[in-house]
VMD Tcl script that draws the C-alpha trace (Angstrom):
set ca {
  {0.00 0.00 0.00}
  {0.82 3.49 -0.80}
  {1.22 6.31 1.30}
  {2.02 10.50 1.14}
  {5.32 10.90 2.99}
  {5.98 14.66 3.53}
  {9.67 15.77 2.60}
  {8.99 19.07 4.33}
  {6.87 20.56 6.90}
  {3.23 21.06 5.89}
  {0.39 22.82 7.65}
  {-3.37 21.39 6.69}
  {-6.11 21.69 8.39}
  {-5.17 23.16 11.06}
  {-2.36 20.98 11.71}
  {1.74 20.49 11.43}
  {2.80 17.43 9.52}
  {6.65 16.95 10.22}
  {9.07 15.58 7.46}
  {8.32 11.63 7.13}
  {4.87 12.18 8.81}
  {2.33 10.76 6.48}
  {-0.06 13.50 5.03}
  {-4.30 13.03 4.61}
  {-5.42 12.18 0.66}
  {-8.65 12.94 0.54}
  {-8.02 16.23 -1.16}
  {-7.10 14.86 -4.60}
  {-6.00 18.37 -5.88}
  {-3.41 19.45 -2.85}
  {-2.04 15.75 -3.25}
  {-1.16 16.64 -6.90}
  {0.32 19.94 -5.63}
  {2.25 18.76 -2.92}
  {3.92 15.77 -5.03}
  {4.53 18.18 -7.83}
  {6.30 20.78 -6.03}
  {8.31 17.73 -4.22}
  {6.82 18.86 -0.60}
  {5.78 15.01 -0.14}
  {6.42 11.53 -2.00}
  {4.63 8.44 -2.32}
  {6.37 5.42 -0.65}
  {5.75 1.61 -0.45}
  {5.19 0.33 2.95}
  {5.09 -3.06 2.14}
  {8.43 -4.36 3.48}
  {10.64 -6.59 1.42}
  {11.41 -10.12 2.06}
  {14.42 -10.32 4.71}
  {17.00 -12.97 3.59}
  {19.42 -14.99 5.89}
  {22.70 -14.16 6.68}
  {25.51 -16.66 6.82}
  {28.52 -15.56 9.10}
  {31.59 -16.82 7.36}
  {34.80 -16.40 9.46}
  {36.93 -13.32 7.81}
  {39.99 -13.82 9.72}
  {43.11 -16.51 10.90}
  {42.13 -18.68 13.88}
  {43.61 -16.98 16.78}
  {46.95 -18.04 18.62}
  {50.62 -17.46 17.17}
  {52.00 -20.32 14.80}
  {55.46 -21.82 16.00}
  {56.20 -24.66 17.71}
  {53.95 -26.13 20.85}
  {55.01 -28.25 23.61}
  {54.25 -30.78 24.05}
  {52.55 -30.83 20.32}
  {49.14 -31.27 19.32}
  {49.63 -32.81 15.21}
  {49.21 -31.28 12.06}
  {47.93 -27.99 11.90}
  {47.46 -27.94 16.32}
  {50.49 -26.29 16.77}
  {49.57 -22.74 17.43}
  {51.24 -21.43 20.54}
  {48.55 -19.61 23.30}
  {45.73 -21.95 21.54}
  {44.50 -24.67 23.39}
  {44.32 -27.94 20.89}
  {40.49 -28.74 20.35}
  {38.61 -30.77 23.34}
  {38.72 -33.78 20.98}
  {42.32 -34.24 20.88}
  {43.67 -32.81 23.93}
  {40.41 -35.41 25.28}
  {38.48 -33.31 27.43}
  {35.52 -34.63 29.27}
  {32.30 -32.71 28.38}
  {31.28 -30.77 31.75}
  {27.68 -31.92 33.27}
  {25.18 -29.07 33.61}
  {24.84 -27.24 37.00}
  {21.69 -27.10 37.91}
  {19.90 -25.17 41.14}
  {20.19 -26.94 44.70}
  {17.16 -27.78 46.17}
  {16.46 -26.77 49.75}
  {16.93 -29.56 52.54}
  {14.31 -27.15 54.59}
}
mol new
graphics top color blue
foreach p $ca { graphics top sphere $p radius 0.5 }
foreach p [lrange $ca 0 end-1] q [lrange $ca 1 end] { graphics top cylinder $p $q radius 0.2 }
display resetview
């Protein structure tokens, strides 16, 4: 659906329309005036379809390369980077939950 945007203030009727406020259309003949004289605009408010955004990683993995003791393989040793929880073998942690109340 369409709709009068005003580019600039307007006063009709008795009342102040600010720039992006929309402005009334029932008077056909200050509608033509207003878009002619580029004092308002018709827009689109139908919004357009959003689309999904994939994040892609833009940089190196963190951690300077050089030589790790004790070392991790191929492509782990990155000194001040932990090697992954798979091959270091970490256990996975349990959730915590909330103690109940012996009361």
């Amino acid at each position: 659906m369409k709709q009068l945007i005003a580019v600039s203030p307007v006063l009709f009727e008795s009342q102040n329309y600010e720039p992006g406020d929309e402005l009334p259309t029932h008077n056909a003949g200050l509608v033509e005036v207003w878009t002619g004289n580029g004092t308002a605009v018709w827009k689109d408010t139908e919004e357009p379809k959003k689309r999904s955004v994939k994040a892609r990683q833009a940089t190196a993995p963190a951690g300077l390369p050089g030589d790790a003791y004790p070392s991790a393989g191929q492509e782990q040793d990155l000194v001040g980077k932990p090697p992954s929880k798979k091959t270091r073998g970490a256990q996975q942690e349990t959730a915590k939950g909330r103690r109940k109340s012996s009361a």
